[in-house]
One Martini backbone bead per residue (centre of mass of N, CA, C, O) as a GRO file, in nm:
protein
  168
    1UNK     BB    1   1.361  -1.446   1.445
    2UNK     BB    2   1.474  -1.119   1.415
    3UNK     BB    3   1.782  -0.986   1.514
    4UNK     BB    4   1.811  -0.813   1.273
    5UNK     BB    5   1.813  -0.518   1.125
    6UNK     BB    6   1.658  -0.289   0.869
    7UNK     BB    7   1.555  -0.006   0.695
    8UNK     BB    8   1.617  -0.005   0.363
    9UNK     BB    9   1.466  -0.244   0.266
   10UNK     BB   10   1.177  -0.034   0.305
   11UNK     BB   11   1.230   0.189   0.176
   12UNK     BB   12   1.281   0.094  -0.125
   13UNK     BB   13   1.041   0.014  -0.138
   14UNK     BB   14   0.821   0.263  -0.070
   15UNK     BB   15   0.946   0.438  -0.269
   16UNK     BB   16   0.871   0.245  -0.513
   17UNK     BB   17   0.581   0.301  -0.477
   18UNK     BB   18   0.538   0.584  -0.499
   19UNK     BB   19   0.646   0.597  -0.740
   20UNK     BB   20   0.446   0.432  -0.931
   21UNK     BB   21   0.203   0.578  -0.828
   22UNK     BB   22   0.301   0.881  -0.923
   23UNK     BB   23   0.259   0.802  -1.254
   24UNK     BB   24  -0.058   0.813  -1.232
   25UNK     BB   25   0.012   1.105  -1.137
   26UNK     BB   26   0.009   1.415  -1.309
   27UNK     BB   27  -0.024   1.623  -1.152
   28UNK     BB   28  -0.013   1.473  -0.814
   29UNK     BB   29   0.301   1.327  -0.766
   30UNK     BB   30   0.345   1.446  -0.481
   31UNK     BB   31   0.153   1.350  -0.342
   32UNK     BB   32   0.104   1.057  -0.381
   33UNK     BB   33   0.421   1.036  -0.267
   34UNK     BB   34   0.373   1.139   0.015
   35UNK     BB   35   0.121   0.946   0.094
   36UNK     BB   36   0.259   0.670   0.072
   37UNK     BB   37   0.511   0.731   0.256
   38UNK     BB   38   0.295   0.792   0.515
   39UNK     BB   39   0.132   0.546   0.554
   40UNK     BB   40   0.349   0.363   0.562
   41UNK     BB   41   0.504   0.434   0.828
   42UNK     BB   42   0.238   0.523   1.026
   43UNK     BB   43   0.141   0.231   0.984
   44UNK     BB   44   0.389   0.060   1.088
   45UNK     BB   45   0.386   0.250   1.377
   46UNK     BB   46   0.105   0.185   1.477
   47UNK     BB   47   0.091  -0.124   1.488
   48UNK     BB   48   0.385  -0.163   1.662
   49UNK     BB   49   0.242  -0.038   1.897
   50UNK     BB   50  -0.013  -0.222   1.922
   51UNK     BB   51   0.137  -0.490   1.971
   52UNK     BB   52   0.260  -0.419   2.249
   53UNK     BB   53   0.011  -0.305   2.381
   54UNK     BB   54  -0.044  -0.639   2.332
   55UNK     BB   55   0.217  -0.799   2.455
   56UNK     BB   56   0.392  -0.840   2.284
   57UNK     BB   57   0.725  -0.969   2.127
   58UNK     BB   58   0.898  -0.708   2.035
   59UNK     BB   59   1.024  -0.481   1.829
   60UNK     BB   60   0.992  -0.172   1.669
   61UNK     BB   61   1.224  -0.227   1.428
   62UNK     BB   62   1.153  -0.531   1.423
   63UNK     BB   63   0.901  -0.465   1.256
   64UNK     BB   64   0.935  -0.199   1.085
   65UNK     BB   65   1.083  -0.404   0.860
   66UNK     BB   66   0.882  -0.629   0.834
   67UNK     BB   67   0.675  -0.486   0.737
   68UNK     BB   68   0.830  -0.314   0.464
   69UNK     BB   69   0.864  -0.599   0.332
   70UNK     BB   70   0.544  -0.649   0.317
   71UNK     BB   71   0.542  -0.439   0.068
   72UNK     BB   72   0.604  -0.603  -0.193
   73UNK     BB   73   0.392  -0.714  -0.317
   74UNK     BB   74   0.209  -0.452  -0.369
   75UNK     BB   75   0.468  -0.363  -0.560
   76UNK     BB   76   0.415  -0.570  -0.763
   77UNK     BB   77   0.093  -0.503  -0.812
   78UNK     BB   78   0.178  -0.214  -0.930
   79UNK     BB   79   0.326  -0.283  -1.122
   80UNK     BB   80   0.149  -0.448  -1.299
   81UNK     BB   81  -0.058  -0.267  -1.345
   82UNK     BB   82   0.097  -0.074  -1.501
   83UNK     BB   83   0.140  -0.290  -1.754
   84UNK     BB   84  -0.167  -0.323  -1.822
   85UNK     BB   85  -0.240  -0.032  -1.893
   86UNK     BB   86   0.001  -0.029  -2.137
   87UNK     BB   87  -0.181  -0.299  -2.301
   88UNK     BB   88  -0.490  -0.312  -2.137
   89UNK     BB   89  -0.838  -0.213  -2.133
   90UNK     BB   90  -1.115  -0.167  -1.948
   91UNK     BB   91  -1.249  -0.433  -1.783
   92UNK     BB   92  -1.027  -0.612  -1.805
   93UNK     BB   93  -0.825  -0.414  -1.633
   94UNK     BB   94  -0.979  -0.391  -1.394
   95UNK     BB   95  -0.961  -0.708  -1.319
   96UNK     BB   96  -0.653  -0.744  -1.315
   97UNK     BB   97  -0.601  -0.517  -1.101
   98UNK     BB   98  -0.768  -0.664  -0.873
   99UNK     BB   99  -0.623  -0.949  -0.879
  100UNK     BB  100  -0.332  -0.828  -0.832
  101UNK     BB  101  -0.423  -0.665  -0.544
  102UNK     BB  102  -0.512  -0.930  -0.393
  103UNK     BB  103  -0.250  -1.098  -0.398
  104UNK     BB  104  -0.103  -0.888  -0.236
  105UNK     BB  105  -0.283  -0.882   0.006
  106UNK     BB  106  -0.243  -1.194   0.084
  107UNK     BB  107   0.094  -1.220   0.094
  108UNK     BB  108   0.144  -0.992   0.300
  109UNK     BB  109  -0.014  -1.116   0.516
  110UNK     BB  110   0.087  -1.383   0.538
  111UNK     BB  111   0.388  -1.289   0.601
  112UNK     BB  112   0.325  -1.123   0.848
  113UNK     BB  113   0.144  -1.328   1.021
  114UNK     BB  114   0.380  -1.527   1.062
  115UNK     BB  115   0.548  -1.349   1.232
  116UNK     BB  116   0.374  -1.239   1.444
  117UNK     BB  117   0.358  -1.557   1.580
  118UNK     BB  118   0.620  -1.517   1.738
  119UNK     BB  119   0.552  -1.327   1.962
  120UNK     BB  120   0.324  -1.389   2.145
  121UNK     BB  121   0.024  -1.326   2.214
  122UNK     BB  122  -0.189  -1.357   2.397
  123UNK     BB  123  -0.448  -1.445   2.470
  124UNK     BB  124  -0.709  -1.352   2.201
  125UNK     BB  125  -0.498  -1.105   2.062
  126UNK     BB  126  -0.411  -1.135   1.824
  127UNK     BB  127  -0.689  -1.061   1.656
  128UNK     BB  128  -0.576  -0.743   1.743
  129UNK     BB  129  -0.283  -0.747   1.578
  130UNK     BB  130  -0.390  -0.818   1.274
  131UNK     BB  131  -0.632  -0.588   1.195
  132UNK     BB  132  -0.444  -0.365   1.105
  133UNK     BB  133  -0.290  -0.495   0.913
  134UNK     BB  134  -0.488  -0.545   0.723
  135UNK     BB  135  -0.577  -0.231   0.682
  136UNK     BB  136  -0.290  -0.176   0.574
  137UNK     BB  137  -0.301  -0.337   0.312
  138UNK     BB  138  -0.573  -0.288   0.197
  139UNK     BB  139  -0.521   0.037   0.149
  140UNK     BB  140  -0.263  -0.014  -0.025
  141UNK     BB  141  -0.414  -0.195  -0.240
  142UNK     BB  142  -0.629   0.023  -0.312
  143UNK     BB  143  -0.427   0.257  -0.406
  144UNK     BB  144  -0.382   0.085  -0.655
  145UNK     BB  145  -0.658   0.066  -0.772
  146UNK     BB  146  -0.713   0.354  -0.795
  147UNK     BB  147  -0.422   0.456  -0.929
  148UNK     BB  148  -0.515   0.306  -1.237
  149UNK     BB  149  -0.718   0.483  -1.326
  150UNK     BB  150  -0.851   0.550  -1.662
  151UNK     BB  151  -1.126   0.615  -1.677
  152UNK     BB  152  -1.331   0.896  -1.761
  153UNK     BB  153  -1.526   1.089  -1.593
  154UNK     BB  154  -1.700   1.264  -1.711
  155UNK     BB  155  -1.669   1.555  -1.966
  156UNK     BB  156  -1.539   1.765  -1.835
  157UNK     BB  157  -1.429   2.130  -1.846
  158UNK     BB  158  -1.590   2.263  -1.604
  159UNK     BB  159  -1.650   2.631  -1.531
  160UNK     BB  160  -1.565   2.724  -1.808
  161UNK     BB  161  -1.720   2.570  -2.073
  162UNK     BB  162  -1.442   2.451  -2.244
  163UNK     BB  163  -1.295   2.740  -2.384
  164UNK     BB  164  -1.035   2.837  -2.148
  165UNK     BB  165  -1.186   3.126  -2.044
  166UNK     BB  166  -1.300   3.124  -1.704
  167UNK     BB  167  -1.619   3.225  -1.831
  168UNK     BB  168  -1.575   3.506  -1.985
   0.00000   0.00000   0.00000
């Protein structure tokens, strides 16, 4: 089990995630910037009490390393999705981002679930205290296939009716 922690290299990983997300948000990439950022974190946190309060036998900063270090697949996913956008478009497109994004979170799971069973959490509590983390990791692994859609939905044009003038 970890017994030196350090914050440092999930922190790196998280803002990671973070930038790669939210250059594919032109107009809202500070939003999607601060949410990335603030999901993994009280994500991580909010897990790491959960664990605790079931019996887990860890600390609250090396939990909070261990899931934070396990967003790297994740990152890897968001990278991948990056580079398919930039390669090719439409259905291929979107089924290799959602291969790559089931990987990220399979492989998240593993590395997570791995060191969970270290904690030693009582009898019956384990499957209490890992379904979290499937959410945790989840959630961001969907955010990653949601955050490279590329194909346009609707006419676009607003309530304006697309000449520009706010419909005066």
């Amino acid at each position: 089990f970890l017994r030196d922690w350090e914050l440092w290299g999930p922190l790196f990983i998280c803002m990671s995630l973070a930038v790669v997300l939210s250059t594919e948000a032109a107009d809202d990439s500070s939003l999607v910037f601060s949410v990335i950022f603030f999901v993994v974190w009280v994500g991580a946190a909010v897990i790491t009490v959960n664990a605790q309060l079931l019996g887990g036998r860890l600390s609250f900063f090396q939990t909070l390393c261990l899931l934070g270090y396990c967003v790297f697949p994740v990152l890897l996913a968001a990278v991948e999705c990056f580079v398919i956008n930039h390669i090719t478009k439409g259905g291929l497109a979107a089924v290799l981002r959602f291969v790559a994004a089931v990987i990220g979170l399979l492989w998240s799971l593993w590395a997570s679930s791995s060191f969970m069973a270290d904690a030693r959490f009582p009898d019956g509590k384990r499957a209490l205290a890992l379904y979290p983390v499937l959410l945790f990791y989840a959630g961001l692994s969907w955010m990653v296939v949601i955050g490279f859609q590329t194909d346009a939905v609707g006419g676009g044009g607003g309530s304006d009716g697309g000449d520009g003038t706010g419909g005066a």
